[in-house]
C-alpha positions in Angstrom: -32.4 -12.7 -33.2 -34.7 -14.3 -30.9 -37.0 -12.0 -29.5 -38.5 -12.6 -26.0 -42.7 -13.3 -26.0 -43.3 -12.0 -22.4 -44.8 -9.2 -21.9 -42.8 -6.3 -20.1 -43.4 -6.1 -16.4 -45.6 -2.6 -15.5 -43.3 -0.8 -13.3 -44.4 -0.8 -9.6 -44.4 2.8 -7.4 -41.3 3.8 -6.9 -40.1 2.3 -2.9 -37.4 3.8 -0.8 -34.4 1.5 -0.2 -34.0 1.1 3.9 -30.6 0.5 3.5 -29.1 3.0 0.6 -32.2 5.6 1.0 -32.0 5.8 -3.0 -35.4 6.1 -4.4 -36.4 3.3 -7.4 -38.1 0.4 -8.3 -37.5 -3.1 -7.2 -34.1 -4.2 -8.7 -32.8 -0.7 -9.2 -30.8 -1.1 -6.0 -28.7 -3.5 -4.3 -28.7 -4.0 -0.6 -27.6 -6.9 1.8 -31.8 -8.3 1.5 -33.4 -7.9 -1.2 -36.7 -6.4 -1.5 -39.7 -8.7 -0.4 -43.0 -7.5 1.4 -42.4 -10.7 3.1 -41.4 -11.0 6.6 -37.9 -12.4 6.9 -38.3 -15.6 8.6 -35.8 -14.7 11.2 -37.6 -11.6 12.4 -34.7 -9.3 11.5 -35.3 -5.9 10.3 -34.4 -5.6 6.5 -31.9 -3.1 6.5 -28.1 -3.3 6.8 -25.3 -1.3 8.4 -21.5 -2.2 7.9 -20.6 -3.9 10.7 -16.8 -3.6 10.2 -15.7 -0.2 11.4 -14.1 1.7 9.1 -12.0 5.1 9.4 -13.9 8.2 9.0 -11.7 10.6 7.7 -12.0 14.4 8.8 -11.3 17.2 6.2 -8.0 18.4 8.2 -6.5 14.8 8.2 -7.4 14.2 4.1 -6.1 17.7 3.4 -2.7 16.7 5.6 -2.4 13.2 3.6 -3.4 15.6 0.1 -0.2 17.8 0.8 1.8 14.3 1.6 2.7 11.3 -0.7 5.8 9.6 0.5 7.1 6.8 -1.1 9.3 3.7 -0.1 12.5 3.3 -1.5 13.6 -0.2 -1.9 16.7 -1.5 -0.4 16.7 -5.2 0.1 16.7 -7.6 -3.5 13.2 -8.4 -2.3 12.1 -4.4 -2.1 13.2 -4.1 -5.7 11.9 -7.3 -7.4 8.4 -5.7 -5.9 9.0 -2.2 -6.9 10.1 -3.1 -10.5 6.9 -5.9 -10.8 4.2 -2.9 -9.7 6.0 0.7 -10.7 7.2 -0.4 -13.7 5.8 -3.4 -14.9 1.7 -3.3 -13.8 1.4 -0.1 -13.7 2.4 1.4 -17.0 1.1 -1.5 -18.4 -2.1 -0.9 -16.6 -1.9 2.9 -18.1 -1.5 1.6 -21.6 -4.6 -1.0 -21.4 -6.6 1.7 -20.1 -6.1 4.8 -22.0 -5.3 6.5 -18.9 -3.6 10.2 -19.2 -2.7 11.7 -15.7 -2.1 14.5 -16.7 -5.8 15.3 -18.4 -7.5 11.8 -18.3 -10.8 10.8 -20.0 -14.0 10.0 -17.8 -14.6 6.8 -19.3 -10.5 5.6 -19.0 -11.1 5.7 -15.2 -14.3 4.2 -14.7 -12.8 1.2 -16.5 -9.4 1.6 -14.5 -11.1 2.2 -10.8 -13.6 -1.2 -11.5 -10.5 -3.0 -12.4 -8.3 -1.5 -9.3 -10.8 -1.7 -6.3 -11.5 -5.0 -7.6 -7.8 -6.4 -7.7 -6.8 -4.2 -4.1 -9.2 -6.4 -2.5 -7.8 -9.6 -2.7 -4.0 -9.5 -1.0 -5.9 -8.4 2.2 -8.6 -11.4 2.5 -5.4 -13.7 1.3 -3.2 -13.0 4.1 -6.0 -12.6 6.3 -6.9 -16.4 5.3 -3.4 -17.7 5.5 -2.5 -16.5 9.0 -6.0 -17.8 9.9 -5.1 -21.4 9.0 -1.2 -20.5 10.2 -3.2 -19.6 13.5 -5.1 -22.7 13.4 -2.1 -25.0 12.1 0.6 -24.1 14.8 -2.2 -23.6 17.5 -0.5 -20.3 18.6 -2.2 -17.0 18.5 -1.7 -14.4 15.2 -1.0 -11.2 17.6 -3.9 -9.1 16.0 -3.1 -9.1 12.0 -6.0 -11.0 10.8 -8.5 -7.8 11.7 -6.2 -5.2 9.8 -5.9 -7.6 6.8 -9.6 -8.4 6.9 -10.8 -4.9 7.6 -8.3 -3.8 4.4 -10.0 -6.4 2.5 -13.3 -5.1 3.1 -12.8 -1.6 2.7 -11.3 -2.2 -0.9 -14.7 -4.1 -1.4 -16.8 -1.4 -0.4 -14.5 0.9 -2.7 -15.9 -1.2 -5.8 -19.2 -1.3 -4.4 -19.4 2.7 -4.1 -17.4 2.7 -7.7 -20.4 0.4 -9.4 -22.7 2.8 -8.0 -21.6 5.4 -10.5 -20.3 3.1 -13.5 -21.5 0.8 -15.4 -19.2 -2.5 -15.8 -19.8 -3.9 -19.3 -18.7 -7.7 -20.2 -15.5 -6.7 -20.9 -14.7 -5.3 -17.6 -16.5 -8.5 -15.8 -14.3 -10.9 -17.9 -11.4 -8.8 -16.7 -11.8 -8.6 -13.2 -13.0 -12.9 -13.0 -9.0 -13.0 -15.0 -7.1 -10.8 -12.7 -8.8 -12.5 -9.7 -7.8 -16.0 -10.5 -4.4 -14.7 -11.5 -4.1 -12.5 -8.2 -5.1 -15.2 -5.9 -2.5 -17.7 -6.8 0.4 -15.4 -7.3 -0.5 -13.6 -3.8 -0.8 -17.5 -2.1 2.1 -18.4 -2.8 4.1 -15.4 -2.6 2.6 -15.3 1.2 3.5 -18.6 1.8 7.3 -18.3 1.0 7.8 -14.8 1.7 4.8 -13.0 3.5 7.1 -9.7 3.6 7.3 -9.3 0.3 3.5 -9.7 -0.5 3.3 -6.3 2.2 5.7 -4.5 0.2 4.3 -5.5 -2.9 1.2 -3.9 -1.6 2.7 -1.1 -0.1 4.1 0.2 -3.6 0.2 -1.1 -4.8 -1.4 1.6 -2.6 1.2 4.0 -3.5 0.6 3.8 -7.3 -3.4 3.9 -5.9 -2.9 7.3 -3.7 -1.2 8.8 -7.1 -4.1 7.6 -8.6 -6.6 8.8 -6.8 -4.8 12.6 -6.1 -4.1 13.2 -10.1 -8.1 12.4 -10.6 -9.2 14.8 -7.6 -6.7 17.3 -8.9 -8.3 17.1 -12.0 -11.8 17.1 -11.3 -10.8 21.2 -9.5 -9.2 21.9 -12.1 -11.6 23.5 -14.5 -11.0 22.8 -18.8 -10.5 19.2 -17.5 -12.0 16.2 -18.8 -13.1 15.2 -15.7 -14.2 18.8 -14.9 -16.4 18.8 -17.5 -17.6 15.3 -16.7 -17.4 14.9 -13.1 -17.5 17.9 -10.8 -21.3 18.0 -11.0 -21.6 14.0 -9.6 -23.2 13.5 -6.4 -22.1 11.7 -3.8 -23.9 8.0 -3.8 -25.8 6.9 -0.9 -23.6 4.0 0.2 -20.3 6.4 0.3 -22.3 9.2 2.2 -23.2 6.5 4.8 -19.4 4.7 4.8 -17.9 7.5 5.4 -20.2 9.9 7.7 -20.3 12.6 5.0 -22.6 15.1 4.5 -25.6 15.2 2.7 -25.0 17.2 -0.2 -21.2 15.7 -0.7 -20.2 15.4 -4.1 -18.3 13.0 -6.2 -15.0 14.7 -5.8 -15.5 14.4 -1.8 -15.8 10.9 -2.0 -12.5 10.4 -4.2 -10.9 12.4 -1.4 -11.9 9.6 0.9 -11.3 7.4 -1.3 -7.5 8.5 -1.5 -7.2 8.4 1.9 -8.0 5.0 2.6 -5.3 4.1 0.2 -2.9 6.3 2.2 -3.5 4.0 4.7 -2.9 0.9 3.4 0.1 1.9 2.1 1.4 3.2 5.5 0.4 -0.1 7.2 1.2 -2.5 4.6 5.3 -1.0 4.5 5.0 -1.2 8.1 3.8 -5.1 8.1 7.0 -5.8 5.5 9.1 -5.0 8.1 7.9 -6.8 11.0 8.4 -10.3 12.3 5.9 -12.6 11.7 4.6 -12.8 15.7 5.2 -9.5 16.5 2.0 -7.8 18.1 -0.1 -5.4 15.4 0.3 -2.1 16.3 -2.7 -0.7 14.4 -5.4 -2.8 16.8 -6.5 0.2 19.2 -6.5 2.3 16.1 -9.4 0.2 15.1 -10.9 0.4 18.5 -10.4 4.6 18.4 -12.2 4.2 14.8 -15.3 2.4 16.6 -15.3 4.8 19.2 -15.5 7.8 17.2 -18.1 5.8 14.8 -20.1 5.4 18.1 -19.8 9.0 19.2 -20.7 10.5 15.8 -23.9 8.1 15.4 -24.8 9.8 19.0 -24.9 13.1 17.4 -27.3 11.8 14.8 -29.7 9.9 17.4 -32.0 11.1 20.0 -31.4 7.8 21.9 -29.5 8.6 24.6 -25.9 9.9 24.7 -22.7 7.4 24.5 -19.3 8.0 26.4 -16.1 6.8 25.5 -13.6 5.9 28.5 -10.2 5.3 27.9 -7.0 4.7 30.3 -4.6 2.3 31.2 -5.3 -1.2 30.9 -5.3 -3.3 34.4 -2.1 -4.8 34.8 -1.0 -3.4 31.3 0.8 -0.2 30.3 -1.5 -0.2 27.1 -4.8 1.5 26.5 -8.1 0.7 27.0 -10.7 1.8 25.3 -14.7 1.4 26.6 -17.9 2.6 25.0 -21.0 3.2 27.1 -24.2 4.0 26.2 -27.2 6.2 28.4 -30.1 4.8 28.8 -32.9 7.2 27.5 -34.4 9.4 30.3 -32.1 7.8 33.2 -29.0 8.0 34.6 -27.7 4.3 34.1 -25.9 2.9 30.9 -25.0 0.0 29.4 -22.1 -1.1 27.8 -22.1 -1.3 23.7 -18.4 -2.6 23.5 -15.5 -2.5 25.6 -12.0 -4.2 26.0 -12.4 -4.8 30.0 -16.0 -4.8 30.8 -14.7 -4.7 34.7 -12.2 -1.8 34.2 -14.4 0.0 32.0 -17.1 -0.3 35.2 -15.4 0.7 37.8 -13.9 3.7 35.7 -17.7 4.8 35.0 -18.0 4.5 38.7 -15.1 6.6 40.2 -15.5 9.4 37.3 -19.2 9.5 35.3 -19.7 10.3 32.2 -16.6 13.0 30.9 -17.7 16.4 30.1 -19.4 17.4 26.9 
């Protein structure tokens, strides 16, 4: 064996990531820019916040969705062909690849099985987000909202790997894995989008189901003590980068961040059964539940900043029956505000005008 003639590097004092807060040497972290003393040559600051809003799940509504796993029975030739392909075929065959028990599972069967899952949940979201982007661009007609639900799934299921590879280690096994199911995914999902988009939403529908069933049995057994993952996990901390994702506190632990892991996969399922039975133009009914999600973001980074309050106005949209939703932002030590996003900059003035600020 070849043996390397440089000399190992003296580690340096240990540095404070800006972006994770995690304490280590250069390298031990990752984060959007890496770690320079340089200036970056743009002038911007070297730390990173998400800028795609996700949900931030309270305790009661994770605890409601805990007590709740409905599943979709299939009725049309298409339902079935989908339900067969994931409930039978992928996922027992998944189970037998991995080793995975649910009914006392090892730690090291799921570490393997949630790299491989987050990794593979990611893609059907960024592929029909990218094929009703150039649908949109071929027909030159509008997409009626999908492409930020499909893009905002996409990411989420991203950051879900990202928070998983903070805890696991994913060997070259695992890499050559996910690179196979990737290229596989990509060109079975295409096409299937392109002939039949429904069916890809269904397909991912029963996906997330098999993914929420997942993601209960391992929360169930990490409180359930004589477990495997009792014994293995109940003692984790809760990673930086899922503290900050999610708004949790501090001293979360692993077992919280499954929870909110779980319930993110709730929610794909709900809106990817709902998509497979829509028409291609109709409008998405989940786009104001993404502007609620940035609202409440806004309102909960208030709490944590001493930079002046924000205030959320929402009402009737002008010459529209449906909601609009504005987010306004005091200016330190003054009465005046200015506007951090907002659906009708002019309603969302003059309805700061006639009421203030509401009540606190």
């Amino acid at each position: 064996m070849r043996m390397s003639t440089i000399a190992p590097k003296p580690k340096a004092d240990p540095e404070k990531c800006e972006v994770t807060g995690e304490i280590g040497n250069d390298g031990d972290f990752k984060q959007h820019f890496r770690m320079s003393k340089q200036e970056h040559p743009l002038k911007v600051k070297k730390a990173w916040q998400n800028p795609m809003q996700n949900h931030v799940w309270s305790k009661a509504e994770i605890e409601e969705r805990m007590n709740d796993l409905p599943t979709h029975t299939p009725e049309t030739l298409t339902d079935k062909a989908m339900h067969f392909l994931v409930k039978t075929v992928l996922y027992r065959t998944f189970n037998l690849i991995t080793g995975f028990d649910r009914t006392n599972p090892t730690a090291k069967s799921c570490e393997w099985r949630l790299i491989i899952l987050e990794s593979v949940a990611g893609v059907p979201g960024m592929v029909a987000a990218g094929m009703r982007h150039f649908r949109s661009l071929r027909t030159l007609r509008r997409d009626y909202g999908w492409i930020h639900t499909l893009l905002e799934e996409a990411e989420n299921e991203r950051m879900h790997l990202l928070v998983c590879l903070k805890m696991f280690d994913a060997g070259p096994l695992t890499r050559l894995a996910v690179v196979a199911s990737q290229y596989t995914m990509v060109g079975f999902l295409g096409l299937t989008y392109l002939l039949h988009p429904k069916a890809l939403h269904r397909f991912v529908g029963y996906l997330e189901e098999t993914a929420s069933q997942t993601y209960f049995d391992l929360v169930t057994a990490v409180n359930t003590p004589g477990t495997n993952l009792n014994r293995d996990w109940a003692h984790l901390k809760a990673p930086q980068i899922a503290i900050d994702y999610w708004r949790m506190d501090k001293d979360s632990m692993w077992s919280d961040v499954l929870m909110n892991l779980f319930a993110d996969e709730t929610n794909h399922r709900d809106v990817n059964h709902t998509f497979a039975t829509m028409k291609n133009d109709d409008p998405n009914p989940y786009v104001h539940k993404h502007l609620e999600d940035a609202a409440k973001a806004w309102q909960m980074t208030s709490k944590q900043q001493s930079t002046g309050a924000f205030y959320v106005h929402q009402g009737p949209e002008q010459g529209s029956s449906r909601e609009a939703i504005c987010i306004m932002r005091q200016v330190p030590d003054t009465k005046s505000y200015h506007f951090i996003d907002a659906h009708q900059k002019g309603w969302c003035s003059n309805r700061a005008r006639e009421t203030g600020p509401p009540p606190s």
